[in-house]
C-alpha positions in Angstrom: -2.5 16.7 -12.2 -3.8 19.9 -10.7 -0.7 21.5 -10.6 0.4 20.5 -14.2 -3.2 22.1 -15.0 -2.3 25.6 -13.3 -4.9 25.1 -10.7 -5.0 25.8 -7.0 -7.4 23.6 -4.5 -9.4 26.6 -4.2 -9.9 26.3 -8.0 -10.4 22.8 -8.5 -12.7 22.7 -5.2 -15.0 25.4 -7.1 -15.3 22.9 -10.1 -15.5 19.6 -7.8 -18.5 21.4 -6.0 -16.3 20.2 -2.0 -14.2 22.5 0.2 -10.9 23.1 -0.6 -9.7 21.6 2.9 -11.6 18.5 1.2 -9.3 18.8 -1.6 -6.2 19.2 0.2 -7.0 16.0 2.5 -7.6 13.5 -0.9 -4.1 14.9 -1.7 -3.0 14.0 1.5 -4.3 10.8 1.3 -6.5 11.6 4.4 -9.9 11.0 2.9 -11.1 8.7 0.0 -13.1 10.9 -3.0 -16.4 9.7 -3.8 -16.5 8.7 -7.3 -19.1 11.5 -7.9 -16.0 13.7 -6.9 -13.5 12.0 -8.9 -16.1 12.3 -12.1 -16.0 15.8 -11.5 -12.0 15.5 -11.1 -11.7 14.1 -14.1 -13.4 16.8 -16.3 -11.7 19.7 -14.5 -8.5 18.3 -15.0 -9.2 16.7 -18.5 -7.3 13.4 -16.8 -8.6 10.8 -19.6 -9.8 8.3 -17.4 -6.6 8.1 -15.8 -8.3 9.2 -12.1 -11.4 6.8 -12.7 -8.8 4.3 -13.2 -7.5 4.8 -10.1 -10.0 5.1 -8.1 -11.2 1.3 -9.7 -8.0 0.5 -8.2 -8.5 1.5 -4.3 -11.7 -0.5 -4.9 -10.3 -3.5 -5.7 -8.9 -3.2 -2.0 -12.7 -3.6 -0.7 -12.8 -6.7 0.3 -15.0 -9.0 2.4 -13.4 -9.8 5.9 -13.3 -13.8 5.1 -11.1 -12.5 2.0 -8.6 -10.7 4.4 -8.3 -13.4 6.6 -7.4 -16.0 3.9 -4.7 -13.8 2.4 -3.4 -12.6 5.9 -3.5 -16.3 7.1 -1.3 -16.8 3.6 0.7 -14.0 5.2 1.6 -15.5 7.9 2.5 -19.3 6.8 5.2 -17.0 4.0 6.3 -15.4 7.2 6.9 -18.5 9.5 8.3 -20.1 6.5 10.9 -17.8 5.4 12.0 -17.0 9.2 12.3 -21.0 9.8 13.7 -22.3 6.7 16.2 -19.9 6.2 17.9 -18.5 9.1 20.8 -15.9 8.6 19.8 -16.0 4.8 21.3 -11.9 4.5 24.0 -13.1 7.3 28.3 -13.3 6.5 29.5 -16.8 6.4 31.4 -16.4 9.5 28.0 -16.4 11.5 25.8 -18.8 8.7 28.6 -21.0 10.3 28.4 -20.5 13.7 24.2 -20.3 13.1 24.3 -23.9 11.5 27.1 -25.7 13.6 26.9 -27.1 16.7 28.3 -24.9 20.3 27.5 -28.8 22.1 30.6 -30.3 23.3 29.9 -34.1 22.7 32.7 -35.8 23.4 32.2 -35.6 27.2 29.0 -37.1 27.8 
């Protein structure tokens, strides 16, 4: 958006009221802006509410740590599932056969 405005991060930094080495780590993904900042953002580069959008967005990522554990314990269960159930899903049918059949010779015990 700051580019397709004409400005350079010393410009925008100037209207933003931050450094431009502040600018150039938000683009870099580096640091998070403030929402004061991304107020400011938005008027400089007349974004229509697309950055406050955003930035509602990365905050939907805030979440409480009993949260994360839930959905990475969710995580997991997909994980053991998938690797269990379905062995050699993405495999030729040579090997699904040789995966699935049995390498025990029986017929000796």
């Amino acid at each position: 958006m700051r580019e397709r405005k004409g400005m350079n991060q010393t410009e925008l930094a100037a209207l933003v009221l931050c450094s431009k080495s502040h600018i150039s780590d938000i683009e870099l993904e580096h640091v998070l802006p403030t929402s004061a900042e991304i107020r400011r953002m938005e008027q400089a580069l007349d974004a229509d509410g697309v950055l406050l959008e955003l930035y509602d967005l990365l905050n939907i990522g805030v979440q409480e740590s009993v949260t994360v554990a839930d959905a990475e314990h969710d995580a997991i269960g997909l994980t053991d599932w998938e690797s269990r159930v379905m062995p050699g899903l993405l495999q030729t049918t040579d090997y699904m056969r040789a995966a699935m059949g049995t390498s025990l010779d029986f017929s000796r015990c």
